[in-house]
N, C-alpha and C positions, 0 to 999 in steps of 0.2 A: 504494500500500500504506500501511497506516494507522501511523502509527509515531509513539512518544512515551516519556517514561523519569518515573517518579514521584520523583523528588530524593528526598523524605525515605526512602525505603525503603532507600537506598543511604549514607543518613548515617550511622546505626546502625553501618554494618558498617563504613564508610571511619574511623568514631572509632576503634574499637579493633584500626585496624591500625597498628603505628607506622610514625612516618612516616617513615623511614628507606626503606621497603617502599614508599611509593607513589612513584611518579615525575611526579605530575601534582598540580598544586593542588583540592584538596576546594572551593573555592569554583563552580571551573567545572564540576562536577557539580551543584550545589546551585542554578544558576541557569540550565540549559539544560532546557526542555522538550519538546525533539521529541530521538529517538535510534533509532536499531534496533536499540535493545536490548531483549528483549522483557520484559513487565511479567507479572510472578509472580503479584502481587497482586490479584484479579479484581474485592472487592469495596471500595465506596465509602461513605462515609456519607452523601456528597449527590455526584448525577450532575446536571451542568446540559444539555442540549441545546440545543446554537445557542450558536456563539463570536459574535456579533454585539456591538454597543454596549453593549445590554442585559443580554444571557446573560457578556460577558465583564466587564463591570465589576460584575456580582452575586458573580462567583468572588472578584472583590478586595476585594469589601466584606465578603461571608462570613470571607477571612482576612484582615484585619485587623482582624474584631471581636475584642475581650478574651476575650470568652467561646466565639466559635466557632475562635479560630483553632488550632484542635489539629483542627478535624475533618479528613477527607481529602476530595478535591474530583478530581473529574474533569469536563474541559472538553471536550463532544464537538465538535469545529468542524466541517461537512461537508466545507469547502474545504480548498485547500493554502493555506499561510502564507505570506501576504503580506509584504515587508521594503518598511517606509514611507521613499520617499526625498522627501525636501524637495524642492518644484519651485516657479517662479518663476510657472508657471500654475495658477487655483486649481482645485480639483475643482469640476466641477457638482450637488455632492451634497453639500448641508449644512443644520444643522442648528439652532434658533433656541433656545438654552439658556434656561430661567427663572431667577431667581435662588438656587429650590431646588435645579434640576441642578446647576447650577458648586459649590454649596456641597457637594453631594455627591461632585464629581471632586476638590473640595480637600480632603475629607477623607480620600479614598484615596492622595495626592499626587497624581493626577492633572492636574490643574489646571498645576501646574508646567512640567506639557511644552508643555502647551496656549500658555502664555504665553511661555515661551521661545522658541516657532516663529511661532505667529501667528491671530489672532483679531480679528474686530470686533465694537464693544461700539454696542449702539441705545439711544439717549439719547428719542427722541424717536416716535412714530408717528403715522401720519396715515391713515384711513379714511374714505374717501367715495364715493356711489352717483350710479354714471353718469346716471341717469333724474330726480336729483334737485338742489339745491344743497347734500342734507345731507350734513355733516360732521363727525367725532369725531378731536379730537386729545390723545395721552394723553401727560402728563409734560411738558406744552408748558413749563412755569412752575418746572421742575426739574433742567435738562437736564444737571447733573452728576453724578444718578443715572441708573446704567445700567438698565434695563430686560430687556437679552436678549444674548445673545452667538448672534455666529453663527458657526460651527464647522464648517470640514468633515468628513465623515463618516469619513473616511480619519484626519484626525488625532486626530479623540478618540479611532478605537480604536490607534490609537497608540502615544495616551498611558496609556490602560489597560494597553495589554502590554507597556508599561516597568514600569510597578509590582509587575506580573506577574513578573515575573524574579525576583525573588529571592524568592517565596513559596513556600515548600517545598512546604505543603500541597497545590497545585493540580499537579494534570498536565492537560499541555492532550495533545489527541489529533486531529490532522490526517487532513484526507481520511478523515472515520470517518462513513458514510450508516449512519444508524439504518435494519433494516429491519425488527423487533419489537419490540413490550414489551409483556412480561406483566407485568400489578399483579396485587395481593397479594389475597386471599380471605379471609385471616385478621388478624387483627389484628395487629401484632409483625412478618411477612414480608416480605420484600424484595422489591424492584422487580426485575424481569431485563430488561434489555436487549441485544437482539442485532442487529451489526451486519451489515450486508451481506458481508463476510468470514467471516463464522461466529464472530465471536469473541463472546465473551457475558460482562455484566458485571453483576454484582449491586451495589442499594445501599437504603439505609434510605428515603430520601428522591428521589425525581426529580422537579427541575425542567422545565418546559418554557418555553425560549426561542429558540425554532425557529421564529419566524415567523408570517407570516399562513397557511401550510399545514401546521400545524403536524402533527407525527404523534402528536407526547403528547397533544394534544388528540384527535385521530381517537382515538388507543385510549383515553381517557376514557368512551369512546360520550356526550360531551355535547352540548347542544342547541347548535348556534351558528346565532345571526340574521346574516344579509348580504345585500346588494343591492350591485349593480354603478350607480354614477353614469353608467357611459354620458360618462364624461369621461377625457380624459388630462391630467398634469400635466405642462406643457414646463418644461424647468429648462434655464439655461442662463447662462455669465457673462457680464456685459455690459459693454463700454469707455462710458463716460456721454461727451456732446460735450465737458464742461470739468471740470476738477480743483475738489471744493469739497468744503466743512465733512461729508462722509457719513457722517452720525449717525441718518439716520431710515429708518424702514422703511415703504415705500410701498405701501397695499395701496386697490384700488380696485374693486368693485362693479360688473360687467357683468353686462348681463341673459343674456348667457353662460356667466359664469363669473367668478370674480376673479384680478386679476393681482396678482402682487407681488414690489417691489423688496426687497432686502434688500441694504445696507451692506458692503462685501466691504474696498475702501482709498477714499482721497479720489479714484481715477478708476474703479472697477469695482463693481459691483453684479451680486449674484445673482436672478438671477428664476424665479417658480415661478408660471406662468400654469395654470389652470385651462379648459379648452375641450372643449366636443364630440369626441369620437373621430371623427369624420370631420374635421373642423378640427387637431385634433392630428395626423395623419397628412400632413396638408397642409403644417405648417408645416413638419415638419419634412426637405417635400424643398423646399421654395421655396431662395432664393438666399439669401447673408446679407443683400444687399440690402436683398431685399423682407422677409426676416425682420425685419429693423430697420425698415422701415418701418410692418412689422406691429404690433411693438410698441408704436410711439411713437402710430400710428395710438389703442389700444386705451388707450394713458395722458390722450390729451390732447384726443380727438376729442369735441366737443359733441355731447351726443343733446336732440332738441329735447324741452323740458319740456310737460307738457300745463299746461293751465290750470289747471283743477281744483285739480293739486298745488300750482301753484306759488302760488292763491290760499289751498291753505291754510296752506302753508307762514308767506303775511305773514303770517295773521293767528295762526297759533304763536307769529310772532315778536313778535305785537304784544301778545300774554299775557304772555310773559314778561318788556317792558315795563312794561308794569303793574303785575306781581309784584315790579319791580326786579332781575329775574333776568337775570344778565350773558348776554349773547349771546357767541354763539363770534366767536372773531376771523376775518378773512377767511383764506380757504380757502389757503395755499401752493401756489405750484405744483411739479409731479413733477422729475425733472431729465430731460433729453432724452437718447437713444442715439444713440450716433455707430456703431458696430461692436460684432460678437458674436464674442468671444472664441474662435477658429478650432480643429473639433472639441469642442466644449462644449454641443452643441443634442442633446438625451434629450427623453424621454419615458416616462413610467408609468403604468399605468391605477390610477384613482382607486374605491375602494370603502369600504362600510361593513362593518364585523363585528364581531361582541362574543356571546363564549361566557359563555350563561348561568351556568355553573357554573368557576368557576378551579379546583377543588380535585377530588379523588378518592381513594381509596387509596393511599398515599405517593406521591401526586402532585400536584403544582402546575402554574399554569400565570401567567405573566409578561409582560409585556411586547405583541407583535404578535400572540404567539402567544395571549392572552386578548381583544385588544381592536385595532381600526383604524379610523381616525378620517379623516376629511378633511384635507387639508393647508394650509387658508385659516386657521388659527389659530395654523398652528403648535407644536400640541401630543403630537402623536406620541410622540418618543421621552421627554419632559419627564412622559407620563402612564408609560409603561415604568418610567425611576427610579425613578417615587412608588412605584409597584409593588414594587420591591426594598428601597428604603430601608423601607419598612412592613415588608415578610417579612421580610429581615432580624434588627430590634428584636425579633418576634414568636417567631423561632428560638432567638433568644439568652433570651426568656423563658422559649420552653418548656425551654430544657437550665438555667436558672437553679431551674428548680420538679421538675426531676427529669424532665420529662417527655420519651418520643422525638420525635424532629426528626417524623415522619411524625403525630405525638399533633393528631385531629383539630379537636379543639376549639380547637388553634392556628393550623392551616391555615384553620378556619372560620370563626374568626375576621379572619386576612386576608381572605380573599373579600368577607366584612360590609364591612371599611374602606377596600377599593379599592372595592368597586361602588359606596357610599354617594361615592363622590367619582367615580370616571370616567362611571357612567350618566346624571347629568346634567350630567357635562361632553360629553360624545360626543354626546347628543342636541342640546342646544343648539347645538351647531356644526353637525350635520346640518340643523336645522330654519333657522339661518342659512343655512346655504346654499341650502335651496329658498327661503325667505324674498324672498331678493334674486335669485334666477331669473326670478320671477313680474315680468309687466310690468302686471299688473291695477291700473288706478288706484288701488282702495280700500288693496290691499296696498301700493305703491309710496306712498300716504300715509300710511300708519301705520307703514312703516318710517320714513320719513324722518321725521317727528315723535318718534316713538320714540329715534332716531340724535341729534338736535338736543337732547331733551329730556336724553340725558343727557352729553352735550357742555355742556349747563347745568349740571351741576349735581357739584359735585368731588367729594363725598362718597361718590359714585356712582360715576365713573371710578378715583377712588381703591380701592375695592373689588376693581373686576372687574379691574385692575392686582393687586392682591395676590392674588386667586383665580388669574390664570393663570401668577402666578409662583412657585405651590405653597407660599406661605408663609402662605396660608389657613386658619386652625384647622381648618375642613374636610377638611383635606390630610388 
């Protein structure tokens, strides 16, 4: 049963009782959001859909802006609420923060929990193609700038619903499956949502951040493009053979698919391999054994180079000689697997998606539930934020110029500012990934030229490091 209590509706009346009359402290009402007590108040000025990463730390950013934080907020979550307990084992389900996420969790205070409990920060990265010698290393020559935090899934949202407690504004709403919504005909009218229960809640504005199946999206009636990769992603924690410096994030190029290490402490590292759905099925009934050796198999196994490539690779290298153009240094090796951290072997199926249209009649759409990307870059929920942190500024404009939270032209306006930045980031990661699928000579030599050529050149790597850390004017 869905059950939740809105704080602020109950401050009002708890002020002008004295207090002589109450036997309980006003603070712990004002900071409990689930109750069964039942909620009077039906309608909202913004309903968000989906307590996830994304849909829950948009609730926190909406109140703690100066100018939105008077609106009322309702957080529909479909699950029951999870209590995050600290374990000494990490989740297999984490997350590679840009330098624009984290500055966004810290401006919520979120970031705080994050660092009080525990986090690893990638200083360094390393990229290279099995079929080729080419290789790109970024921040090799700066490695006490971090690059990416990796976070698990579990404690970012966390640390968002600590900060959550004490915002009046926000009622969160547990165990609540949307199963209508009516948008609006008219101009000015509200959104109705109704839940599986029958309960029905009006609001000016409805978010959607409900996911890759998203229902605000279905009742949009908008176009969404998607294909199925025909891949799963294994994720899994890994014990490395020895204790050392784990600062880099390994990601490496099979005509499979890509694997990748990620930095977890100086002996465990997260992996998020990419493979065929008949291979992803496989690994993950094999032994830990053979899973280990699977792995280290696909990090460090020689694939024999053709000719062709590797003559033209010299003479690449012998251009950029000539031009005085520094060549990359030699290539580091991965670090070896000893064991797989026992119950931590997943798997997920891997796809593309991206709704043409975000926006609708007092509706938006956010995060998964607009866009889904491939996991070899690591951009997923880092493209979600940019998403919120834009609508956000854009809401707080339009109630700065008079105008309603639903007023299209600022909805529309979001739409313009996230697609002009996520469509050519979602394709380019798409077309990377068939890119380095193909084992066609001509392709497997213009990648790896490609790969080399800007591994030369810092100007270059220095960019596409600031584009994927959202601090891109592009953003």
């Amino acid at each position: 049963m869905a059950t939740f209590v809105k704080a602020s509706t109950y401050c009002g009346i708890l002020r002008s009782i004295p207090k002589k009359y109450i036997g309980f402290n006003t603070a712990t009402i004002v900071t409990r959001h689930e109750s069964s007590v039942t909620q009077n108040d039906d309608h909202y000025d913004i309903i968000i859909a989906g307590g996830g990463m994304v849909g829950t730390t948009l609730a926190c950013l909406i109140a703690n802006n100066r100018i939105l934080e008077h609106k009322s907020i309702l957080l529909l979550e479909g699950g029951a609420k999870h209590e995050y307990k600290p374990q000494e084992q990490y989740s297999n389900r984490v997350v590679a923060l840009n330098q624009q996420s984290r500055i966004l969790l810290s401006s919520i205070g979120a970031w705080q929990h994050i660092q009080s409990i525990r986090y690893s920060a990638v200083r360094k990265m390393q990229v290279w193609d099995a079929c080729s010698n080419a290789v790109i290393e970024f921040n090799e020559d700066q490695l006490s700038e971090e690059i990416a935090y990796i976070v698990e899934n579990n404690l970012l949202l966390h640390a968002v619903n600590e900060q959550l407690r004490d915002k009046e504004v926000v009622s969160i709403l547990y165990n609540s499956n949307v199963e209508n919504i009516k948008l609006p005909k008219i101009l000015g009218e509200d959104v109705t949502v109704q839940l599986q229960n029958g309960k029905e809640y009006k609001t000016e504005l409805l978010i959607g951040a409900d996911g890759t199946n998203s229902l605000v999206r279905q009742s949009m009636d908008v176009q969404y493009v998607s294909w199925n990769y025909d891949q799963l992603g294994v994720v899994a924690t890994l014990q490395l053979s020895e204790p050392t410096e784990n600062i880099v994030a390994w990601q490496r190029f099979l005509p499979t698919g890509p694997i990748a290490l990620l930095p977890l402490t100086d002996s465990l590292s997260s992996l998020v391999w990419s493979v065929p759905t008949y291979e992803g099925r496989r690994l993950l009934k094999v032994s830990d054994e053979e899973f280990v050796d699977n792995v280290n198999n696909a990090l460090w196994k020689i694939y024999a180079k053709d000719d062709v490539v590797k003559s033209g690779m010299q003479l690449f290298e012998q251009l950029l000689d000539s031009l005085s153009i520094k060549r990359s240094v030699a290539r580091q090796l991965p670090p070896s697997i000893s064991a797989i951290v026992e119950g931590s072997r997943a798997a997920f199926p891997l796809k593309f998606g991206h709704s043409v249209s975000y926006v609708a009649s007092g509706t938006v759409l956010v995060g998964d539930a607009a866009h889904r990307v491939h996991p070899l870059a690591g951009q997923g929920v880092n493209l979600g934020f940019g998403d919120i942190a834009v609508l956000v500024k854009l809401l707080a404009e339009a109630v700065i110029n008079g105008a309603l939270l639903s007023d299209m032209m600022y909805l529309r306006k979001y739409e313009t500012l996230r697609q002009q930045y996520n469509v050519p980031t979602m394709f380019a990661i798409d077309l990377l990934n068939r890119l380095y699928k193909s084992t066609a000579l001509p392709i497997v030599l213009v990648r790896s030229v490609g790969l080399q050529l800007t591994n030369a050149i810092p100007i270059l790597k220095r960019s596409l490091i600031k584009y994927s850390s959202g601090t891109s004017k592009d953003q």
